[in-house]
Backbone and ligand atoms as CSV (ligand in chain L), in Angstrom:
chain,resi,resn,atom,element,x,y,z
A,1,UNK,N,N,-80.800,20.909,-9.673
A,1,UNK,CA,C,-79.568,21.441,-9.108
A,1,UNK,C,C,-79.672,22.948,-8.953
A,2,UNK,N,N,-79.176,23.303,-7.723
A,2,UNK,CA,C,-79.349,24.844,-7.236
A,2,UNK,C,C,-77.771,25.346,-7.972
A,3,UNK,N,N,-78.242,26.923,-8.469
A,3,UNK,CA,C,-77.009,27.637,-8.681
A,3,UNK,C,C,-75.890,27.269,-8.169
A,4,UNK,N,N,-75.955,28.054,-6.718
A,4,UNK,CA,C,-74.812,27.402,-5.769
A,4,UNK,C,C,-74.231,25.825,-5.920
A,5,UNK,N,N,-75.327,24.668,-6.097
A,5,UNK,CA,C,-74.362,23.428,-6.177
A,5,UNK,C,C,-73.756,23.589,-7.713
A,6,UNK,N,N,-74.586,23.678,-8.363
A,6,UNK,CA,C,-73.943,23.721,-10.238
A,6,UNK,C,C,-72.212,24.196,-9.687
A,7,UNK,N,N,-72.151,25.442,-8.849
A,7,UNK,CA,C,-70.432,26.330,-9.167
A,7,UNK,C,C,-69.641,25.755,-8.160
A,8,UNK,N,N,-70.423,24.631,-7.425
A,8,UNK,CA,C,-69.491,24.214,-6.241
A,8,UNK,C,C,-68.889,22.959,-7.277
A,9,UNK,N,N,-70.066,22.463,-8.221
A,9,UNK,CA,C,-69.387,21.015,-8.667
A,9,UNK,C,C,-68.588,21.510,-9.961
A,10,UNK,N,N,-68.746,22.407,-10.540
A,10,UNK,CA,C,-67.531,23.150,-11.189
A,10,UNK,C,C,-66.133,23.402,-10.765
A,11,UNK,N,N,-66.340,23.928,-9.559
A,11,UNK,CA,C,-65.035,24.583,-8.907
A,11,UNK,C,C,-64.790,23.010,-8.597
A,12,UNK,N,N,-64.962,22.097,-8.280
A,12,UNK,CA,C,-64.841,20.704,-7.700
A,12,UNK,C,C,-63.879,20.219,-8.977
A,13,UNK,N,N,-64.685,20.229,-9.788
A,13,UNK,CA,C,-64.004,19.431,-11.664
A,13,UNK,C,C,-63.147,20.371,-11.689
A,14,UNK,N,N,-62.644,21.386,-11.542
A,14,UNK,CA,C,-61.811,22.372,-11.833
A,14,UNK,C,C,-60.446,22.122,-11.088
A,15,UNK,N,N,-60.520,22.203,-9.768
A,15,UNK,CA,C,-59.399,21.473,-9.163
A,15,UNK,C,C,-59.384,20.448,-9.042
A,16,UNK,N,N,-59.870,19.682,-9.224
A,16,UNK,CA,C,-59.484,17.722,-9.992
A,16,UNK,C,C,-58.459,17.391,-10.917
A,17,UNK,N,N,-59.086,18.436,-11.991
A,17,UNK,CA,C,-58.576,18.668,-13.260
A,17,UNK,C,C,-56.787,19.325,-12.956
A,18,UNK,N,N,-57.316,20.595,-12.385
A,18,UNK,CA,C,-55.748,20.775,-12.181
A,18,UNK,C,C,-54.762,20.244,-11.523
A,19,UNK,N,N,-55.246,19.718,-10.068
A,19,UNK,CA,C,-54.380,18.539,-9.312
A,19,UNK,C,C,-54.209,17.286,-10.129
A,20,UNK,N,N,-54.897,16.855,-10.923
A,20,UNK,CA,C,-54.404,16.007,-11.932
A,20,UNK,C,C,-53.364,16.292,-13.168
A,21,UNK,N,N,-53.597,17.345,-13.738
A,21,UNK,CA,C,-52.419,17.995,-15.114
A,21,UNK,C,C,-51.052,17.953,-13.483
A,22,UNK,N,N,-51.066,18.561,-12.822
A,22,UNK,CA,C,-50.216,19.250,-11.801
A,22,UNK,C,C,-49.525,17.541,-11.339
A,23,UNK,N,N,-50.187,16.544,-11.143
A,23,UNK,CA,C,-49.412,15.593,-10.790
A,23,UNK,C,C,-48.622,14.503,-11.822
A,24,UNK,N,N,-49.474,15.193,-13.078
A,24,UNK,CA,C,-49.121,14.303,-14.353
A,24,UNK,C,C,-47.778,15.224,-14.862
A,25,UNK,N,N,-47.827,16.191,-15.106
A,25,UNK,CA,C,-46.479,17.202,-15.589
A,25,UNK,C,C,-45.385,16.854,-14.622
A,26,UNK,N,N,-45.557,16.621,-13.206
A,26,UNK,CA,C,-44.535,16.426,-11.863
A,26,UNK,C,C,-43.886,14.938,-12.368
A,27,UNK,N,N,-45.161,14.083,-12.380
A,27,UNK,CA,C,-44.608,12.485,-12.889
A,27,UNK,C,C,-43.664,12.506,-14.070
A,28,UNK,N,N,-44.144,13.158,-14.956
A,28,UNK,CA,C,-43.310,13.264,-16.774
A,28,UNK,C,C,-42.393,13.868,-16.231
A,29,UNK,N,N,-41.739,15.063,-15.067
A,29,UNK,CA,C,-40.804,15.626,-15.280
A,29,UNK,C,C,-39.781,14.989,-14.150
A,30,UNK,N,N,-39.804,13.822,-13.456
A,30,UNK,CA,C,-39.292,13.378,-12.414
A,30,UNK,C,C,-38.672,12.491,-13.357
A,31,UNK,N,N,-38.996,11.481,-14.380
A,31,UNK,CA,C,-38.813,10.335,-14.933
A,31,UNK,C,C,-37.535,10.554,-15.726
A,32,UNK,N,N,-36.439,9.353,-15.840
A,32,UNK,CA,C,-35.467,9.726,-16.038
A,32,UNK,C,C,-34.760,8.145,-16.982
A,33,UNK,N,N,-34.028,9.024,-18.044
A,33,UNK,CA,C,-33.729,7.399,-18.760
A,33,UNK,C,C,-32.568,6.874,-17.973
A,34,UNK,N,N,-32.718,5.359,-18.623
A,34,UNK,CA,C,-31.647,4.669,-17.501
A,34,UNK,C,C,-31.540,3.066,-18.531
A,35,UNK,N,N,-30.121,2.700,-17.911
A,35,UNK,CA,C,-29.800,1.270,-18.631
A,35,UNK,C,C,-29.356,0.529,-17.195
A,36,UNK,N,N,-30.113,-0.944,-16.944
A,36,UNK,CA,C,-29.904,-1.718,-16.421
A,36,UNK,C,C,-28.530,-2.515,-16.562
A,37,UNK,N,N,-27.615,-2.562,-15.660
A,37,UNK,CA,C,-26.608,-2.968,-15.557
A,37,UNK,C,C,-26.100,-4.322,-15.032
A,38,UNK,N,N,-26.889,-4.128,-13.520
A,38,UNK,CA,C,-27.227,-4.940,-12.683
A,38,UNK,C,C,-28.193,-5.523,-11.748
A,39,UNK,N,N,-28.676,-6.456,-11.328
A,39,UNK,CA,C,-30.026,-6.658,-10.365
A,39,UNK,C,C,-29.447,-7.544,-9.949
A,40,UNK,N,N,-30.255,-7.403,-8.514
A,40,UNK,CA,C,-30.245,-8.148,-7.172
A,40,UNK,C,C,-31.734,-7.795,-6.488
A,41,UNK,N,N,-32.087,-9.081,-7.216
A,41,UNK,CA,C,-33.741,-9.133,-6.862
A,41,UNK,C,C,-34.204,-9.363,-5.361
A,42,UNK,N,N,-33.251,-10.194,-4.726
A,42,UNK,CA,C,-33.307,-10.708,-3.548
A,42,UNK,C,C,-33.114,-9.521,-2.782
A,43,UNK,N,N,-32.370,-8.578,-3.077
A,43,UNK,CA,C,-31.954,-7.430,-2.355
A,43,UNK,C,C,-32.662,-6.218,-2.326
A,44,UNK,N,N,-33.648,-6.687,-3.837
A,44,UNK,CA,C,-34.201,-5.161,-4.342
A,44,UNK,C,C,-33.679,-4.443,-4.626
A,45,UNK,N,N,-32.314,-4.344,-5.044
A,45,UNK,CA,C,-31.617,-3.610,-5.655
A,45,UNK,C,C,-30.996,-3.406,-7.097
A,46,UNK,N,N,-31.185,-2.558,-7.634
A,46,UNK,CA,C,-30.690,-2.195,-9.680
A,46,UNK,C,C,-29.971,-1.306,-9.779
A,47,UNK,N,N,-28.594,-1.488,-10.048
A,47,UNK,CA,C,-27.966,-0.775,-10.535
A,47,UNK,C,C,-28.221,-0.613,-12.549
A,48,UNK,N,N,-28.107,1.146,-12.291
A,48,UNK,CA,C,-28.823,1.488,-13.701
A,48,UNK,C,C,-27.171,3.112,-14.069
A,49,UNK,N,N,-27.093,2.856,-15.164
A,49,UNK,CA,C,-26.671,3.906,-15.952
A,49,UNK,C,C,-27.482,4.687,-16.355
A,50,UNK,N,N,-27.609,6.012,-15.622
A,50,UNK,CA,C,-28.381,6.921,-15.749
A,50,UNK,C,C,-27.809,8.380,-16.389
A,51,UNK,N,N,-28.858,8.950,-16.456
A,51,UNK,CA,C,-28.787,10.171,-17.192
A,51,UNK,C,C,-29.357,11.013,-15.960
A,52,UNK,N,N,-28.667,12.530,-16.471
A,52,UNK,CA,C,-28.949,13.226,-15.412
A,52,UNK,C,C,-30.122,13.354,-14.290
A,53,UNK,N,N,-30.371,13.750,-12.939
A,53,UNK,CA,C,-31.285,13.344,-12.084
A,53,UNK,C,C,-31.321,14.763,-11.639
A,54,UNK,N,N,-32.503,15.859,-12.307
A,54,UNK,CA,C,-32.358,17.462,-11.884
A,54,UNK,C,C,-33.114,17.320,-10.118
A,55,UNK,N,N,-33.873,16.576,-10.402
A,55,UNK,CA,C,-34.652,16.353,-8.633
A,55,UNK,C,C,-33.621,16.265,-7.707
A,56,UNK,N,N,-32.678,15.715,-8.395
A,56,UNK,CA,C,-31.758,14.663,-7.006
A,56,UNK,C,C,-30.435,15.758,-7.688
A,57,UNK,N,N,-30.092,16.700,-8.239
A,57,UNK,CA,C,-29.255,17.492,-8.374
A,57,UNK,C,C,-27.922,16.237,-8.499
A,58,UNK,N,N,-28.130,15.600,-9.423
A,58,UNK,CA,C,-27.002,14.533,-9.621
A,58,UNK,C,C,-26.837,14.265,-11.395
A,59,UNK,N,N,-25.523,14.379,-11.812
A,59,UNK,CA,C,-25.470,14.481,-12.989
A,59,UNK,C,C,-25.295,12.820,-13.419
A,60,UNK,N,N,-25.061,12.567,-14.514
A,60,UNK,CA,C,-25.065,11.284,-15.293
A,60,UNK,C,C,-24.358,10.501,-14.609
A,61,UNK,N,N,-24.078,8.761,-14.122
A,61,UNK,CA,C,-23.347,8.464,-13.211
A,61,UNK,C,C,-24.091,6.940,-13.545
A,62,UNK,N,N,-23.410,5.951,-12.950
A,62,UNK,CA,C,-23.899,4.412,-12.844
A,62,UNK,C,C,-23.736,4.463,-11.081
A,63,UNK,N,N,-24.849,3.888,-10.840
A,63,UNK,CA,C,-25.059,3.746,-9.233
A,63,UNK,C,C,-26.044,2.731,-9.314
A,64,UNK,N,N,-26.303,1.759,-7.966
A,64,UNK,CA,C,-27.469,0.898,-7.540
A,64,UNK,C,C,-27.926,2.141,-6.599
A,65,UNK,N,N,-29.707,1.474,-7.274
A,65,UNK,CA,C,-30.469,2.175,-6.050
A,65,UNK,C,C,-31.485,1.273,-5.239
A,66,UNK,N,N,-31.898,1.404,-4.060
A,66,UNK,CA,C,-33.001,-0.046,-3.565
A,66,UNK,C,C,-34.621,0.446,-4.295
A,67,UNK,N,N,-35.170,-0.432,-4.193
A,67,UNK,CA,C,-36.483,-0.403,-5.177
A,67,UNK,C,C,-37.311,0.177,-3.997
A,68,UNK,N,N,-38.144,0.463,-4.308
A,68,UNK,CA,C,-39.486,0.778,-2.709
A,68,UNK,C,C,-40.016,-0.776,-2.928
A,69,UNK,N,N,-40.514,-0.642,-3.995
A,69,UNK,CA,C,-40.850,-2.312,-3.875
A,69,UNK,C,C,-40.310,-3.351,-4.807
A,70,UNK,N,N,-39.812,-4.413,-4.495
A,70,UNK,CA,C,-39.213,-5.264,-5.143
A,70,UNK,C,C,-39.817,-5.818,-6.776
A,71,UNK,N,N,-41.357,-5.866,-6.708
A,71,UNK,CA,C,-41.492,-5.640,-7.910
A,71,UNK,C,C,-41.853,-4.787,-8.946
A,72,UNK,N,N,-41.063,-4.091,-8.347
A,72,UNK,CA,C,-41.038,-3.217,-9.745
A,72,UNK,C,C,-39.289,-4.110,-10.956
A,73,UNK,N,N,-39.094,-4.600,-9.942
A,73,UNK,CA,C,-37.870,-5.257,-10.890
A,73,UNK,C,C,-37.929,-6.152,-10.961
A,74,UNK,N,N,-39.381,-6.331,-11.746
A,74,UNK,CA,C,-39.871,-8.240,-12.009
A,74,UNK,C,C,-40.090,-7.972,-13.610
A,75,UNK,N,N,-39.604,-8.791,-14.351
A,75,UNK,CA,C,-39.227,-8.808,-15.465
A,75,UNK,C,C,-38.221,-8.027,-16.501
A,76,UNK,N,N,-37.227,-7.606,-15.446
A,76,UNK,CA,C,-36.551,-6.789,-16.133
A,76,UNK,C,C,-34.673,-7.195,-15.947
A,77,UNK,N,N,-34.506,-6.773,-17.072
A,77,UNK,CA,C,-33.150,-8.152,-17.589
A,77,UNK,C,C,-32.161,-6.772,-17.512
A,78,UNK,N,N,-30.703,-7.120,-17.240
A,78,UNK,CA,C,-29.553,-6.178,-17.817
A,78,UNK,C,C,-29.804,-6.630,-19.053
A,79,UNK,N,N,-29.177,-4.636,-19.334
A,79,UNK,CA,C,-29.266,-3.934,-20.767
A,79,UNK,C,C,-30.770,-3.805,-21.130
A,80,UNK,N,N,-31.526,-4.335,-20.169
A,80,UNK,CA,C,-32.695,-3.302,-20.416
A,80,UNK,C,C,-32.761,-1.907,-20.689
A,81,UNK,N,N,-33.545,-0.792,-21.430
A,81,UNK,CA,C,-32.966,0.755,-21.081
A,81,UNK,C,C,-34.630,0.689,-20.672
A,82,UNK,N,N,-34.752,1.637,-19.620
A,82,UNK,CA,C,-35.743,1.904,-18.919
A,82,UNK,C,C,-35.770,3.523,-18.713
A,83,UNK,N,N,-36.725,3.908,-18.436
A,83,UNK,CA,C,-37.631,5.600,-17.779
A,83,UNK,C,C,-37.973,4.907,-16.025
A,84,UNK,N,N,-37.168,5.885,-15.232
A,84,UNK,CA,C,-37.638,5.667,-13.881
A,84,UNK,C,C,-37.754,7.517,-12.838
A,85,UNK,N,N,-37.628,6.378,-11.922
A,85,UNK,CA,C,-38.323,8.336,-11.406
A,85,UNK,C,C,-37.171,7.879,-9.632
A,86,UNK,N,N,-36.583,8.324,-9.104
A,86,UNK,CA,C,-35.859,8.394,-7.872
A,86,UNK,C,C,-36.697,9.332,-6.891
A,87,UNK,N,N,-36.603,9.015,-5.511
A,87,UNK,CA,C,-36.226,9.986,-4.265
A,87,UNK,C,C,-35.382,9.405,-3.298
A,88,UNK,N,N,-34.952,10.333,-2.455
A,88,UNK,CA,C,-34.073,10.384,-1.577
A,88,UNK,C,C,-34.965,9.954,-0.576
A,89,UNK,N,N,-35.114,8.532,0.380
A,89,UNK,CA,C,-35.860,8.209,1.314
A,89,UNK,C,C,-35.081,7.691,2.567
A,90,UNK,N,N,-35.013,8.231,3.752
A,90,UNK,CA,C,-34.455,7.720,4.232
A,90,UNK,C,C,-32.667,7.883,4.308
A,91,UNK,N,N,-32.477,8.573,3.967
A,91,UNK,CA,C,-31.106,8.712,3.415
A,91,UNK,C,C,-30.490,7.977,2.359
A,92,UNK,N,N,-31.671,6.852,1.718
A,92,UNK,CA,C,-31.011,6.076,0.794
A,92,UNK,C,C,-31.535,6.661,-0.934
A,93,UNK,N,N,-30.810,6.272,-1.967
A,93,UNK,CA,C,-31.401,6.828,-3.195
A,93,UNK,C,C,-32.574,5.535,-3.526
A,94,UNK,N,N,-34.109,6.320,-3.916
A,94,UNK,CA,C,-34.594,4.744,-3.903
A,94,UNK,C,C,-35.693,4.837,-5.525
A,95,UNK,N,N,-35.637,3.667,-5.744
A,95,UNK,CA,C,-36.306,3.754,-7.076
A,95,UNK,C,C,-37.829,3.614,-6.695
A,96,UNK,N,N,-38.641,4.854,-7.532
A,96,UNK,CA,C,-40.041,4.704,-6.889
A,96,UNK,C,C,-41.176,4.158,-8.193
A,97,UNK,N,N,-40.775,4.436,-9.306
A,97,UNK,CA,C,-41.239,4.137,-10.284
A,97,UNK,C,C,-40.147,3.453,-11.355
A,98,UNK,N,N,-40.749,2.603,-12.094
A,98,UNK,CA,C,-39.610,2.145,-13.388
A,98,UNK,C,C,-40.584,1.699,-14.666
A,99,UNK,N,N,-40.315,2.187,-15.509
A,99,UNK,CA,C,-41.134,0.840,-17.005
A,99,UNK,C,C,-39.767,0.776,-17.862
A,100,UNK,N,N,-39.926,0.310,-18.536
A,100,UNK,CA,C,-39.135,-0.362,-19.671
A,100,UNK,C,C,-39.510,0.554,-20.982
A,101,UNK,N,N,-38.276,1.213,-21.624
A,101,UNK,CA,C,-38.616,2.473,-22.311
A,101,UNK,C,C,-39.063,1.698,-23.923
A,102,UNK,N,N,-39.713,2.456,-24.425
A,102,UNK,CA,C,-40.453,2.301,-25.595
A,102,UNK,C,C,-39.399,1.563,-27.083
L,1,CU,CU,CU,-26.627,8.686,-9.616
């Protein structure tokens, strides 16, 4: 390996590394607790009692939101409490991530 490739595959691992911390800190700080209220699987839709949403500038509130994809709300029961993550798509509020909190 020539000098030059050694600092290219450095600088390479280097911004990997940081576009990775950079998308992992974004994910942890999007995620938001929440209690399952209601589902409508057929619809793709969960209404969740949530806690504040700083992304979506929306304070604590019970609302349905549509799923991006329907299963993400496959195995999951009211009064579940769950960690999920929202965006605004489309003009609709939509759930992009969900797990079932610890
Ligand atoms: Cu809300």
């Amino acid at each position: 390996m020539t000098r030059t490739t050694t600092r290219r595959a450095w600088a390479a691992a280097l911004a990997f590394g940081l576009i990775t911390v950079g998308t992992l800190a974004r994910a942890q700080a999007t995620m938001v607790a929440g209690e399952v209220t209601k589902i409508d699987k057929a619809g793709a839709r969960v209404t969740l009692k949530h806690g504040e949403i700083r992304d979506l500038d929306m304070p604590p509130m019970t609302m349905t939101f549509r799923a991006r994809d329907a299963k993400l709300l496959d195995g999951l029961n009211v009064g579940d409490r769950v960690r999920f993550a929202a965006e605004r798509i489309e003009g609709q509020y939509t759930l992009t991530a969900l797990s079932k909190a610890p």
